[in-house]
N, C-alpha and C positions, 0 to 999 in steps of 0.2 A: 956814769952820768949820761952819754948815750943813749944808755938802754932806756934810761927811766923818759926820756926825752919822747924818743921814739914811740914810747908805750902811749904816752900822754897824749900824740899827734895820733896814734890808732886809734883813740879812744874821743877827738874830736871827731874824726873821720867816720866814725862809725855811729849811723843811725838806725833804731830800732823802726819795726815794720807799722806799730801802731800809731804814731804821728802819722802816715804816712793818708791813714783811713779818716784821722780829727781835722786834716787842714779842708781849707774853705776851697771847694771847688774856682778856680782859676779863670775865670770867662775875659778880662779884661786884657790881657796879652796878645792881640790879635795881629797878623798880617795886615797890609796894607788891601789884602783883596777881601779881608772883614773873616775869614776862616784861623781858627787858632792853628799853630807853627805843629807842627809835627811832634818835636818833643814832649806841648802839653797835651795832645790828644794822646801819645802814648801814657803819659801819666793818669789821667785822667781816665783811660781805659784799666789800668793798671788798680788805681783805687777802687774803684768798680770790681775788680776781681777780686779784692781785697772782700770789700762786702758782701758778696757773692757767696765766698767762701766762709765766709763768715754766720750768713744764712745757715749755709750746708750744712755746719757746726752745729747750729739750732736742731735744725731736723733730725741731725744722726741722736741728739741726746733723746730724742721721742724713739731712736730706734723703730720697733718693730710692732711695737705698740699699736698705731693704727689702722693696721692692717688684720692682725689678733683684734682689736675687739670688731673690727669689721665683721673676721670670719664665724665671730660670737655671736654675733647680729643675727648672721645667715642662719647660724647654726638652732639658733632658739626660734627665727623665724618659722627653720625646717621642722622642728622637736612639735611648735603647737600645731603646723598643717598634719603630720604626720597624727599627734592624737585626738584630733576633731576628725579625721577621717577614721581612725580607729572608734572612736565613740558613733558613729553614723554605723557603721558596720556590728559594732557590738549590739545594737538599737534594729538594725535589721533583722540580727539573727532571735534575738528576745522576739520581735513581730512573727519568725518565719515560726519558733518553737510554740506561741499560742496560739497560731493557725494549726499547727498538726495537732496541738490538745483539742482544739475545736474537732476536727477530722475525726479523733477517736471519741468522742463524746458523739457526734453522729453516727458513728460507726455502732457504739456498741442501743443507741436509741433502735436503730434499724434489726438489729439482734435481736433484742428481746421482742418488738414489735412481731416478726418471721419466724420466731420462737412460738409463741402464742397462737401467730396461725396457723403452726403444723398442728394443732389438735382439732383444726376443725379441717383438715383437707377431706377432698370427696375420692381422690384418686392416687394414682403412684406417681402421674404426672406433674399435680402440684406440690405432692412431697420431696420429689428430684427437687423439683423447680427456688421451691423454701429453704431447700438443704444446701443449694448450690448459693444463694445468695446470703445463708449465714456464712457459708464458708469463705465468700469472696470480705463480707464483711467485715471476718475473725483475721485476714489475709490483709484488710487498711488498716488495721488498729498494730500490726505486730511491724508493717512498714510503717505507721505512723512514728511508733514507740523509736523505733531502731532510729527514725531519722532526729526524735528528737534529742536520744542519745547523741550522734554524731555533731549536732546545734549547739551541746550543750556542754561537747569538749572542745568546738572549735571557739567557743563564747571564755568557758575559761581560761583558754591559752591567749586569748583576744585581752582576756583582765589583765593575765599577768604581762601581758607586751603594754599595755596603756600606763601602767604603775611603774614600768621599769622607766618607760619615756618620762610621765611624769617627776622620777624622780632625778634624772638624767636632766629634766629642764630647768627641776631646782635647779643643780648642781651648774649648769652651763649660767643661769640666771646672776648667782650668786657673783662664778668667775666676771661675768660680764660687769655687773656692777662696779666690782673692783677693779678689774684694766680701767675702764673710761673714770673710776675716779685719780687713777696715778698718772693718766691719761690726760684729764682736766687741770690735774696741779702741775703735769710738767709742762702744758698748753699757759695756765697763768703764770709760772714763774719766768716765760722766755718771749710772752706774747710781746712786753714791750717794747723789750730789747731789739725784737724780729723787725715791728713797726717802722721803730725809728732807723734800722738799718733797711730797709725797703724805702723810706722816706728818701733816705739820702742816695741809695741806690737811681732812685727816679731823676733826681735831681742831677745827677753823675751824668747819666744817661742822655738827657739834654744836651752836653753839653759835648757829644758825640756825634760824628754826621754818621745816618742811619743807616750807610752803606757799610764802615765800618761796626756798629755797632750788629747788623744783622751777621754779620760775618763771624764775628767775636761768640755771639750767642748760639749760632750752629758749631761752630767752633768746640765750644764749650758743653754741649747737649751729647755730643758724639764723643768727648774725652770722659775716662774712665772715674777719673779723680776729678773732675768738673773744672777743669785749669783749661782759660782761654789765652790767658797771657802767660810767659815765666819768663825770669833771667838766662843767663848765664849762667852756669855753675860748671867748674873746672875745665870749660872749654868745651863744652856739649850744653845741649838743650837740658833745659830745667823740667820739658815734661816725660819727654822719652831717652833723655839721655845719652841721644848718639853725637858723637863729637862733631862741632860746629868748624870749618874752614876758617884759617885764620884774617883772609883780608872779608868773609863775611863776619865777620865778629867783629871787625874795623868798620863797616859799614854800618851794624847795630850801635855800635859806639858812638858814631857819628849821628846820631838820630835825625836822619834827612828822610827815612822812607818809611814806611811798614816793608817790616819783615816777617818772613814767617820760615816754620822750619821744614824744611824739604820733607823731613821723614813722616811727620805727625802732623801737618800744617798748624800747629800752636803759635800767636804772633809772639815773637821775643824781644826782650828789652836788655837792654845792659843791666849788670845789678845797682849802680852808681843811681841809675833812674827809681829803680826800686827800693832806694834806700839801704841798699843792703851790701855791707866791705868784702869787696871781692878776695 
């Protein structure tokens, strides 16, 4: 009969963490110097963490998401500079290869023109002279040729690099579309929720003096797990865990001052403040 007694009074005793976040911020309890008392600014900072954390919960379900279609972004940004400058270059070398067609097309006009005059030279002078200049002729048509060989394998290695990209842009395109739409739903499913827990956060916020409150949010930027507040939990700190001194855990208890923890500067609360059965 005991037992069940016992059980019944741990089971008053015991309050869950989400009321904790639904009650109506506290503003009317104030000291006689107009500043609320110590215990509601820890509470009140407390609920604040609450939401906080709460936020954090939102963002971890987007995961990594935004950051992936970010680098999608970059990446298709990179994919189209990369094939417009490919297509400019493939576009120069087509210009460079019917420039040198032109060059042998003069080349071989000049041939046969110097051709024709060697039947009428008068000496041996102008026959050097004729024979040298078909030769030098026969000499731009065979560099012409070679170079437009060389244009015309660097043009189809230039194809197959634009078509691989091309197809690679699909491919990145595709992926992209699909992150920012899993992206988008898991943005509409938690937008609300996010809102209204910023709403209330703001509101929390108020009702906190900004010394404390700037204190709480450095606090909180420089912790790993984003905890500015925590309890007690087995007689050590709630965020780093190292054992708390017993008459400073009488002092937390007492909620006369901010406390904070030696090891991790986290401010701590008793768990009784936190809602939570030690």
């Amino acid at each position: 009969m005991a037992k069940k007694e016992q059980t019944a009074e741990q089971k008053k005793k015991k309050v869950s963490v989400e009321p904790v976040i639904e009650q109506s911020v506290n503003t009317t309890d104030k000291t006689e110097s107009g500043e609320l008392p110590v215990e509601q600014k820890l509470t009140n900072l407390y609920r604040l963490q609450l939401m906080l954390s709460e936020i954090d919960k939102i963002k971890t379900l987007r995961g990594e998401l935004p950051f992936e279609v970010q680098d999608l972004e970059d990446e298709v940004a990179g994919l189209q500079t990369r094939i417009h400058n490919f297509q400019l270059d493939a576009k120069d070398l087509d210009t460079t290869i019917g420039q040198q067609r032109i060059k042998i097309t003069d080349a071989n006009a000049s041939i046969e023109k110097y051709q024709a005059q060697l039947d009428n030279v008068r000496n041996n002078r102008e026959f050097d002279n004729l024979s040298k200049e078909i030769e030098y002729q026969g000499l731009e048509v065979e560099l012409a040729d070679k170079r437009i060989r060389e244009f015309t394998h660097e043009a189809k290695i230039l194809g197959e690099e634009i078509q691989k990209c091309k197809k690679l842009y699909e491919e990145r395109q595709a992926d992209l579309k699909s992150k920012k739409e899993e992206l988008d739903e898991i943005i509409s499913e938690t937008k609300i929720q996010e809102e209204q827990m910023r709403e209330k956060a703001k509101q929390l916020e108020t009702t906190i003096e900004p010394r404390l409150l700037s204190a709480f949010k450095r606090i909180r930027k420089s912790a790993r797990n984003g905890l500015g507040v925590v309890y007690i939990q087995r007689d050590a700190c709630g965020g780093c865990f190292n054992k708390i001194p017993p008459q400073r855990q009488l002092d937390i208890k007492l909620r006369k001052k901010t406390i904070v923890c030696e090891h991790c500067g986290r401010i701590i609360i008793d768990p009784a403040l936190a809602g939570v059965e030690e």
